[in-house]
C-alpha positions as CSV (number, residue, x, y, z in Angstrom):
1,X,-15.2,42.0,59.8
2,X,-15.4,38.1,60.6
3,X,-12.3,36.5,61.3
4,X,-11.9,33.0,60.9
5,X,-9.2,31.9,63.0
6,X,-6.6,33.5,65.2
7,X,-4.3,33.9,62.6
8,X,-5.9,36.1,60.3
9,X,-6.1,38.7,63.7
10,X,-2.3,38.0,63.7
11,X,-1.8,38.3,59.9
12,X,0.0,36.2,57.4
13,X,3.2,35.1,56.5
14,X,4.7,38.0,54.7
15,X,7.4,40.0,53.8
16,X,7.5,43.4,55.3
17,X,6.5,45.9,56.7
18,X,3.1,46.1,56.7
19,X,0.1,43.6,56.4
20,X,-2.5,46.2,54.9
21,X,0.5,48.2,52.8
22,X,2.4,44.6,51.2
23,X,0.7,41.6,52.6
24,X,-3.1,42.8,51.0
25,X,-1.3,44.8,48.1
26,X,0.3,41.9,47.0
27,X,-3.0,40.0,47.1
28,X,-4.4,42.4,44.8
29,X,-1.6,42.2,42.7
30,X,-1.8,38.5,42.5
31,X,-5.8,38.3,42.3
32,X,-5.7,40.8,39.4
33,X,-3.0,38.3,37.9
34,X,-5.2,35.1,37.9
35,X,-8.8,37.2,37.0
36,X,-6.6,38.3,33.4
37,X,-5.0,34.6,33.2
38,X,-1.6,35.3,31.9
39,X,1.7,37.7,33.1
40,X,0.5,41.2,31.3
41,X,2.8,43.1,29.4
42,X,2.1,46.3,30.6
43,X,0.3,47.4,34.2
44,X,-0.6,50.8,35.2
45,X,-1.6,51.5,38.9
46,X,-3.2,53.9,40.3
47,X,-3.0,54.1,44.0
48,X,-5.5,56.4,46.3
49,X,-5.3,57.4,50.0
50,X,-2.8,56.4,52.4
51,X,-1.9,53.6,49.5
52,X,-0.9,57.0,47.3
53,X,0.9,58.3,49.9
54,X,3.2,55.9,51.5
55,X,3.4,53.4,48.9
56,X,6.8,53.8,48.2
57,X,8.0,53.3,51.9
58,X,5.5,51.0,52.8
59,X,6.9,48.6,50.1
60,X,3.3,48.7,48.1
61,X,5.1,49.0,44.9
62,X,6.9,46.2,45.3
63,X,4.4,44.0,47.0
64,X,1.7,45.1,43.9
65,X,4.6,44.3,41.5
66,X,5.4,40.1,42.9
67,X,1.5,39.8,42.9
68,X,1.4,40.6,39.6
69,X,4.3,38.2,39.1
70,X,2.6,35.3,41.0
71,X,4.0,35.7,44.4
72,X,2.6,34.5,47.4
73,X,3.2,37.0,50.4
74,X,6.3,35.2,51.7
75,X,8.1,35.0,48.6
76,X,11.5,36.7,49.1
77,X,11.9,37.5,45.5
78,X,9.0,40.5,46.3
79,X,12.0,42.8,47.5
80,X,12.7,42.8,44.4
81,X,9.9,42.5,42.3
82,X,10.2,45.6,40.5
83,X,13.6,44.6,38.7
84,X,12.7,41.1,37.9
85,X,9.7,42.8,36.2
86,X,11.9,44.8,34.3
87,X,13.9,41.3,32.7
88,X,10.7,39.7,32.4
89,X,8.8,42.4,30.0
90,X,6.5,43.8,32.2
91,X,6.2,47.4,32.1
92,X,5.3,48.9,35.9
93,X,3.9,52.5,35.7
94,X,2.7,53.9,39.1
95,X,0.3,56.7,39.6
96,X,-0.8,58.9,42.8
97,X,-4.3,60.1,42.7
98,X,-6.0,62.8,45.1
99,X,-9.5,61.5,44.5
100,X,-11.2,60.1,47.7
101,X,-12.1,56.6,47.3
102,X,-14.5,54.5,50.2
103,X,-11.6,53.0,51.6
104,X,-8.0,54.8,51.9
105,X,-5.8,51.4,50.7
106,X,-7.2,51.4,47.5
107,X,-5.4,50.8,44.2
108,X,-7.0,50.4,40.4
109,X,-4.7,48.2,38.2
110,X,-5.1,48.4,34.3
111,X,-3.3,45.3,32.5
112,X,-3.1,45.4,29.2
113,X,-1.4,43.0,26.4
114,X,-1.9,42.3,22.7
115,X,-4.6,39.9,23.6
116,X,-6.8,42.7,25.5
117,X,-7.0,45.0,28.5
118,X,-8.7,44.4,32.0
119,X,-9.1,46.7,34.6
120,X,-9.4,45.4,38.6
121,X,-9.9,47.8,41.3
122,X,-8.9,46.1,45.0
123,X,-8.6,47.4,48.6
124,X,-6.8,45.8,51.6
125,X,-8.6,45.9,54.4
126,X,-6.2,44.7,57.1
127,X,-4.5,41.8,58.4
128,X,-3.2,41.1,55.0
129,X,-6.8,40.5,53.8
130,X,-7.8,42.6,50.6
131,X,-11.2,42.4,48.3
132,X,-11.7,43.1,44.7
133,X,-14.4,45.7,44.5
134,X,-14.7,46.3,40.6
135,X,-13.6,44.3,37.5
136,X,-13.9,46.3,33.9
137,X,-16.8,48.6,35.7
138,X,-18.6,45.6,37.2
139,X,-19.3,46.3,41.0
140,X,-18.1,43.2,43.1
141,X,-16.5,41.5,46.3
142,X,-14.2,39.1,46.0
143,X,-11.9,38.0,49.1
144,X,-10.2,35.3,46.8
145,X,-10.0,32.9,50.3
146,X,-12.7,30.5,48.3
147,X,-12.6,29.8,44.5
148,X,-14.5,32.0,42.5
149,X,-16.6,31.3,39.1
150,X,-16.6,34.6,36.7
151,X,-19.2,34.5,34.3
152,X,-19.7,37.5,31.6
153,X,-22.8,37.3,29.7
154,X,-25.6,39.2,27.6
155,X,-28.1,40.4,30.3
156,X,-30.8,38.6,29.3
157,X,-34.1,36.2,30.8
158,X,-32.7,32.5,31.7
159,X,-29.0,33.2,31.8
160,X,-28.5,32.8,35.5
161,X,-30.5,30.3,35.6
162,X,-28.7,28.6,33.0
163,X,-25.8,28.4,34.6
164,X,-27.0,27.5,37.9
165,X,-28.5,24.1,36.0
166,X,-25.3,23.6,34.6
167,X,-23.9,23.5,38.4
168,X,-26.2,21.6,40.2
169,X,-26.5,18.8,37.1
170,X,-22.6,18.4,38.3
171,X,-23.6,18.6,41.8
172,X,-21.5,22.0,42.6
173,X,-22.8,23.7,45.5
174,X,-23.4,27.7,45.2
175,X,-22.0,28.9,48.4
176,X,-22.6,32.9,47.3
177,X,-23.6,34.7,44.1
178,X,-24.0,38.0,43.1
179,X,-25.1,39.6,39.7
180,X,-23.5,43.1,38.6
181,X,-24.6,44.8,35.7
182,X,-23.8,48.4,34.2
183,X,-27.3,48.9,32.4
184,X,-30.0,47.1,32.0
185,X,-29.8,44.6,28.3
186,X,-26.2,45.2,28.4
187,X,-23.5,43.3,29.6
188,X,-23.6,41.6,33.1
189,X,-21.6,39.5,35.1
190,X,-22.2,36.6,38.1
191,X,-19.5,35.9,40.7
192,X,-20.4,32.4,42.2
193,X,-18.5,30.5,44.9
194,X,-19.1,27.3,45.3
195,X,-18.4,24.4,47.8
196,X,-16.8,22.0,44.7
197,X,-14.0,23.0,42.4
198,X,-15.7,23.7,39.0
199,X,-13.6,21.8,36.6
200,X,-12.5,22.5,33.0
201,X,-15.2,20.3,31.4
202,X,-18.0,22.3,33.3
203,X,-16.7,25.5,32.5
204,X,-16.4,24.4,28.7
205,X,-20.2,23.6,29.1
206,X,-20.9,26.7,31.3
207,X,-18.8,29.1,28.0
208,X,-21.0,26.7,25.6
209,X,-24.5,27.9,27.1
210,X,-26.2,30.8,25.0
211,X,-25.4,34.1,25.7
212,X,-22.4,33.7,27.7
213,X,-19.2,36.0,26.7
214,X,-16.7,34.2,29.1
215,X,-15.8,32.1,32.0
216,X,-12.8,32.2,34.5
217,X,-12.0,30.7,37.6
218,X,-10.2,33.2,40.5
């Protein structure tokens, strides 16, 4: 791994215990969060490896519950995350899986509400550093340290492309893009950072272009 600065060997400002077990859970949490746009009304997690296995003592439960609240890892209203989840109409359910996953501190997190459902998978990796591997089937790697352009589109000739003219007509840089698709002339979707923030009028344009299903900033 390639650590910027000091600090991110140090980890981040947190509440406890762990960096990898509430610091990168609670990242997940919170990524997952922004990717579906609004507080769900109902989130079901499925947590693998050591993840499934200490969670509960480790405080992953609680940290996976303030991300999905919108807490930062030093907000002290994580300890109790689980409760103020409770008043606020978000139902929690927790699940331990035995199935072996690539990394051990992995967790899958199904939110759902009468608008739709989305489905995130995320690992923390250390340090309080996590990626999101997998968003409704779609392979990926997001870190969420840099904003993040999510398009879904028709895989189709041109749409990339498309897309990238829209950027570079608005002078946005593409720092680092990656295509995922589950079969060929399905769906597919492109994760793009870029050096400029890619504002509302450009992602109005970049939804407007053909074939594109949706667009959301992480």
């Amino acid at each position: 791994m390639k650590y910027r600065t000091v600090f991110d060997i140090i980890g981040p400002i947190m509440i406890g215990p762990s960096s990898s077990h509430t610091a990168g859970a609670a990242r997940i949490g919170r990524a997952a969060r922004k990717i579906f746009g609004r507080k769900p009304k109902r989130v079901i997690i499925t947590l693998y490896g050591s993840f499934a296995k200490t969670y509960r003592g480790h405080g992953t439960d609680i940290a996976l519950a303030g991300g999905l609240l919108d807490f930062d890892t030093f907000d002290k209203r994580i300890v109790n995350a689980l409760e103020i989840a409770k008043e606020e109409g978000v139902d929690i359910i927790f699940r331990e899986s035995d199935e072996l996953t690539d990394h051990p501190n992995t967790a899958r997190l199904r939110l759902e509400d009468e608008k739709g459902t989305m489905e995130v998978v995320g690992v923390s990796i250390g340090g309080g550093k996590m990626e999101i591997i997998e968003l409704n089937g779609f392979e990926l790697k997001l870190s969420g340290n840099d904003p993040v352009l999510l398009v879904l589109h028709h895989d189709q000739y041109g749409a990339v492309a498309r897309v990238a003219t829209v950027l570079a007509s608005h002078k946005i840089n593409i720092g680092f893009m990656q295509v995922s698709r589950k079969e060929k002339g399905s769906e597919a979707l492109m994760s793009i950072e870029t050096d400029q923030p890619v504002e509302p009028e450009v992602q109005k344009e970049i939804q407007d272009l053909p074939g594109i299903l949706a667009v959301t900033i992480l």
